[in-house]
C-alpha positions as CSV (number, residue, x, y, z in Angstrom):
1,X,-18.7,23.1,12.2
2,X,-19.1,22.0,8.5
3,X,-21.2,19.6,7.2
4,X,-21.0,18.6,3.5
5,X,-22.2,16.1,0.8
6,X,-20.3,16.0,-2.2
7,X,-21.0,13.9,-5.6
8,X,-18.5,13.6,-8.4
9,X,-17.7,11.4,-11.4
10,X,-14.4,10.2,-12.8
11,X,-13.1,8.3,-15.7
12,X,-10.3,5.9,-16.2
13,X,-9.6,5.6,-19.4
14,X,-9.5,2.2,-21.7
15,X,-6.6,0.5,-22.9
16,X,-5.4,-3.0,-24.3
17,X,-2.6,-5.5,-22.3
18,X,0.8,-6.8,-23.4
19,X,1.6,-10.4,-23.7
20,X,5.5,-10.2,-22.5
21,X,5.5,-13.8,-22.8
22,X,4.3,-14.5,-25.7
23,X,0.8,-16.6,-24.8
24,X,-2.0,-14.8,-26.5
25,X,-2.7,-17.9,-28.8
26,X,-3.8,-19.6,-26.2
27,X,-6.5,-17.0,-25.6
28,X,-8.9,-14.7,-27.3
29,X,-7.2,-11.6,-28.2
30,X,-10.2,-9.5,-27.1
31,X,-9.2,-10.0,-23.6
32,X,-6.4,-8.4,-24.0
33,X,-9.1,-5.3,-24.9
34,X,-10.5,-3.4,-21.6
35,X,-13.3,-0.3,-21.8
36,X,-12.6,3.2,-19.9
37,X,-14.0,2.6,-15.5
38,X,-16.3,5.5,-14.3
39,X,-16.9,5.9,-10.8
40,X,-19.9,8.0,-9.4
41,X,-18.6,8.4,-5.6
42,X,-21.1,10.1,-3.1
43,X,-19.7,11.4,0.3
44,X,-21.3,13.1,3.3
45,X,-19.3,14.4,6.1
46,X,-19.1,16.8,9.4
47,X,-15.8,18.5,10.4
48,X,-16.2,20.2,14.0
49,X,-14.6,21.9,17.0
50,X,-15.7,20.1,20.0
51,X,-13.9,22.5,22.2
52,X,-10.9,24.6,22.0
53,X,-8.5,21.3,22.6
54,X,-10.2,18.2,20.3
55,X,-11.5,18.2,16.8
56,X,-13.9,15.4,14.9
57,X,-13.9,14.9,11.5
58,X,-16.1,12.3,10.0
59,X,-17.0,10.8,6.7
60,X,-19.5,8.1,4.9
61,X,-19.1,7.1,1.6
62,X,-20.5,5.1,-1.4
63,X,-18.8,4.6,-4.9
64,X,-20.6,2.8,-7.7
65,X,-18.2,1.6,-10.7
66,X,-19.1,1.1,-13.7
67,X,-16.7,-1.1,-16.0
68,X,-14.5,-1.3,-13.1
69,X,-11.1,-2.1,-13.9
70,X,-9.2,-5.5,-12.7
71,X,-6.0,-6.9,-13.2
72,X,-5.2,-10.3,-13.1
73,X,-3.4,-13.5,-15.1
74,X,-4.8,-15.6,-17.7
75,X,-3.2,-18.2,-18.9
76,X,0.5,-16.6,-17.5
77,X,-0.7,-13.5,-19.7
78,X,-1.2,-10.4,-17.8
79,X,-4.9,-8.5,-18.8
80,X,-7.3,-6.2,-17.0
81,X,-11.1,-7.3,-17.1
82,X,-13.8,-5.3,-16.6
83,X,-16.7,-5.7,-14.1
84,X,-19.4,-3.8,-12.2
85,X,-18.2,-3.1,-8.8
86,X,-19.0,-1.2,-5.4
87,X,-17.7,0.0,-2.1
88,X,-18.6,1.7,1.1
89,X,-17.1,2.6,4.4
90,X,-16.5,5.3,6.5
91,X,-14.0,7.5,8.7
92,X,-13.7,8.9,12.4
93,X,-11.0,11.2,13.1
94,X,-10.2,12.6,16.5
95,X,-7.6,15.4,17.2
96,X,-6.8,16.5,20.7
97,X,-4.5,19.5,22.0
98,X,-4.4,19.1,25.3
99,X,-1.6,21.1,26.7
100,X,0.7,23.3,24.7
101,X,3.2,21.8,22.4
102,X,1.0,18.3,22.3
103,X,-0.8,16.9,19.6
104,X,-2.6,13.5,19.9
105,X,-4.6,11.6,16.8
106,X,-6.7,8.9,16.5
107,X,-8.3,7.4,13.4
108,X,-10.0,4.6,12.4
109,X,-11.4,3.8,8.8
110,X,-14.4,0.8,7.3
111,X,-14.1,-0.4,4.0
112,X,-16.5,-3.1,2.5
113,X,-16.4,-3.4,-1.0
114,X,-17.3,-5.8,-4.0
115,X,-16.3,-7.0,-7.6
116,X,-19.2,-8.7,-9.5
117,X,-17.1,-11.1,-11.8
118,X,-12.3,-10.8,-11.8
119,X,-10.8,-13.5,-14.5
120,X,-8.9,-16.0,-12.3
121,X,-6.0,-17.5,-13.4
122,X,-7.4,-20.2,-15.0
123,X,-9.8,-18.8,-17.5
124,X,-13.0,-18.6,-14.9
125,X,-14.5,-15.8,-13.1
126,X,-14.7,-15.0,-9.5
127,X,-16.6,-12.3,-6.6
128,X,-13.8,-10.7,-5.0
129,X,-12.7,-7.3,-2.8
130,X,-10.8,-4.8,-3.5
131,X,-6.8,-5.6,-3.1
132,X,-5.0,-3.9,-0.3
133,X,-8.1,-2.7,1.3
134,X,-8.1,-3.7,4.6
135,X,-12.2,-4.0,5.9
136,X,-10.7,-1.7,9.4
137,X,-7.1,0.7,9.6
138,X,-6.3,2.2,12.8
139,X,-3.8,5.0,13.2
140,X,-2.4,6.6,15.6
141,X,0.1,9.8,16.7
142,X,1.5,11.7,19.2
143,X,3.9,14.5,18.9
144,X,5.6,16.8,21.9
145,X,7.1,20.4,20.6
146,X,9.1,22.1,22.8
147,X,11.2,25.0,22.7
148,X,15.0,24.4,23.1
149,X,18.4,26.2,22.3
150,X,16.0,29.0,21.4
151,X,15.0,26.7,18.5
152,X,12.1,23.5,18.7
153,X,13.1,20.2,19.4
154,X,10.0,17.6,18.6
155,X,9.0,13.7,19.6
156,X,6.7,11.7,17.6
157,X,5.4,8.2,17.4
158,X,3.1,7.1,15.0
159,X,1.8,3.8,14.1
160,X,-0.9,2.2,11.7
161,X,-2.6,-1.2,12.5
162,X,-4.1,-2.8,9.5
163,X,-7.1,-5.7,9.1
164,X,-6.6,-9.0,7.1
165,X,-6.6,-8.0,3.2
166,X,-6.0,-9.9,0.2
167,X,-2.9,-8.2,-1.7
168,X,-4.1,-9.1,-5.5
169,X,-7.6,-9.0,-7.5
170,X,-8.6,-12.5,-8.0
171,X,-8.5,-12.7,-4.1
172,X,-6.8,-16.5,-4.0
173,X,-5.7,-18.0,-0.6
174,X,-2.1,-17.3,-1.2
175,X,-2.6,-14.0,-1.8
176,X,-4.1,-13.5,1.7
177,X,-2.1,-10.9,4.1
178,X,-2.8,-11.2,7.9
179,X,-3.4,-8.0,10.0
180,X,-0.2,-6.1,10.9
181,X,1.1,-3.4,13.4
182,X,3.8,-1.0,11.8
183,X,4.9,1.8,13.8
184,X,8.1,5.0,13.4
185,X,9.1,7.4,16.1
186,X,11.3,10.5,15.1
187,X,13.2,13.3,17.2
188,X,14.1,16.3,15.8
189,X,15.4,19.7,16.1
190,X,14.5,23.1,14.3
191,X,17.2,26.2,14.3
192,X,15.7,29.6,15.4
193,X,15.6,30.6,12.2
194,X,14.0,27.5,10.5
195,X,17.0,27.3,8.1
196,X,18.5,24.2,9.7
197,X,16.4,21.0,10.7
198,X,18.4,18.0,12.2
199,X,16.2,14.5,12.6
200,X,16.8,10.9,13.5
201,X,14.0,8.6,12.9
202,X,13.2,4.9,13.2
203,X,10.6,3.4,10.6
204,X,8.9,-0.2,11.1
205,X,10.4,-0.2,14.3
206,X,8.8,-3.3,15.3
207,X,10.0,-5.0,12.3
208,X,7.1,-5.9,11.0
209,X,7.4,-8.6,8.1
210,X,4.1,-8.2,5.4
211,X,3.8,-8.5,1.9
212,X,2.3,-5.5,-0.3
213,X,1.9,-7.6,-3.3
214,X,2.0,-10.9,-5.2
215,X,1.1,-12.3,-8.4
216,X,-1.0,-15.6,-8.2
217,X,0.0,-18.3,-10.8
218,X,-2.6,-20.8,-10.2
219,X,-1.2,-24.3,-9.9
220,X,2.6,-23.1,-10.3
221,X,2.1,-21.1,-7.0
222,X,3.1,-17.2,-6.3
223,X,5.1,-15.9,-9.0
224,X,6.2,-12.7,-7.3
225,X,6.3,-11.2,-3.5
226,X,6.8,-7.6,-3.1
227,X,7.3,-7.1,1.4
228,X,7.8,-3.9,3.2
229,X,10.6,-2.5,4.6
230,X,12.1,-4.4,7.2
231,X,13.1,-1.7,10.1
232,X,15.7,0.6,9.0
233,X,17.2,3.8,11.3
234,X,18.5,6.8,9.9
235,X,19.4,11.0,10.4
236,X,18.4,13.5,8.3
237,X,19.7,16.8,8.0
238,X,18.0,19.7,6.0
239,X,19.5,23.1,5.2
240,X,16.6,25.4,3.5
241,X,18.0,28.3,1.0
């Protein structure tokens, strides 16, 4: 077992915004001005054998920004504000082995966290979250190794559900996301040598139609959508030399 605390501090450097479109005389050119971000983050964890087949890792965290840096639109100009901010959460991780050749994985991950003050759109401030960080993730995988034609031939499905999140900074209705299931399965074979691999895999397989990020224009609606990868099926082959 191992048990551990850990405290560091980082630094994201200060910089300034562009106005691409030409709008900065309609605001102050100081907020187009944002200081460095440093983040004190505290963690404790335990990592354990709970027997020769299953493994638990486990993790609790707090990070306290200072300065924290978030981007939004003012007035149509893009900009980064700065704010106080905080999160906190956690992680279980389970590993089993429970025959030869099988692997099984369960996770699951909490995140609550909190921006004191995010320029909205129209020139105001508001409390927000994080963007694209789900408050629970579950993921999963199993994978089968076997030996065949004196090589390894593998299985494996894996598959990550994530909670309702908001997919920009100011947090605004239409940048809500609902929760969504997205899961890939893959078979593949390994030569006896490990020179050659051959693999065909399947990615979103459920088709899965989400959004990973938009750009809130206030009363002229969403300016840009950014979705996933609808499903998509392909081989792969690898030669190592």
């Amino acid at each position: 077992s191992l048990l551990y605390a850990s405290l560091n501090r980082g630094i994201k450097g200060g910089n300034w915004s562009i106005d691409p479109l030409g709008t900065v005389a309609a605001i102050d050119p100081a907020n187009l001005v944002h200081d460095e971000e440093v983040l004190f983050s505290y963690e404790v964890g335990l990592k354990t054998d709970l027997s020769d087949w299953a493994r638990l890792n486990t993790a609790l965290y707090y990070y306290d920004y200072e300065d924290y840096q978030a981007f939004s639109l003012l007035g149509l100009t893009p900009q980064i504000s700065n704010s106080d901010a905080n999160s906190w959460g956690g992680e279980l991780e389970l590993t089993l082995f429970p025959t030869e050749g099988l692997d099984l994985l369960l996770g699951a991950a909490y995140i609550n966290s909190e921006v004191d003050a995010v320029s909205d759109v129209f020139g105001g401030f508001v409390e927000a979250e994080f963007p694209n960080a789900p408050a629970w993730s579950i993921n999963a995988l199993a994978r089968y190794q076997w030996d065949m034609f004196r090589g390894q031939m593998a299985v494996q499905v894996d598959g990550v559900w994530n909670d309702d999140q908001f997919i920009e900074s100011t947090n605004s209705e239409v940048s809500q996301e609902n929760a969504y299931l997205v899961w890939n399965a893959r078979v593949s074979y390994s030569s006896p040598d490990q020179v050659w691999d051959l693999a065909a895999w399947v990615k979103n397989a459920g088709d899965e139609v989400y959004r990973l990020y938009n750009l809130d224009l206030g009363l002229l609606g969403v300016g840009q959508e950014v979705y996933a990868p609808p499903r998509w099926w392909g081989a792969t082959v690898t030669y190592r030399f």
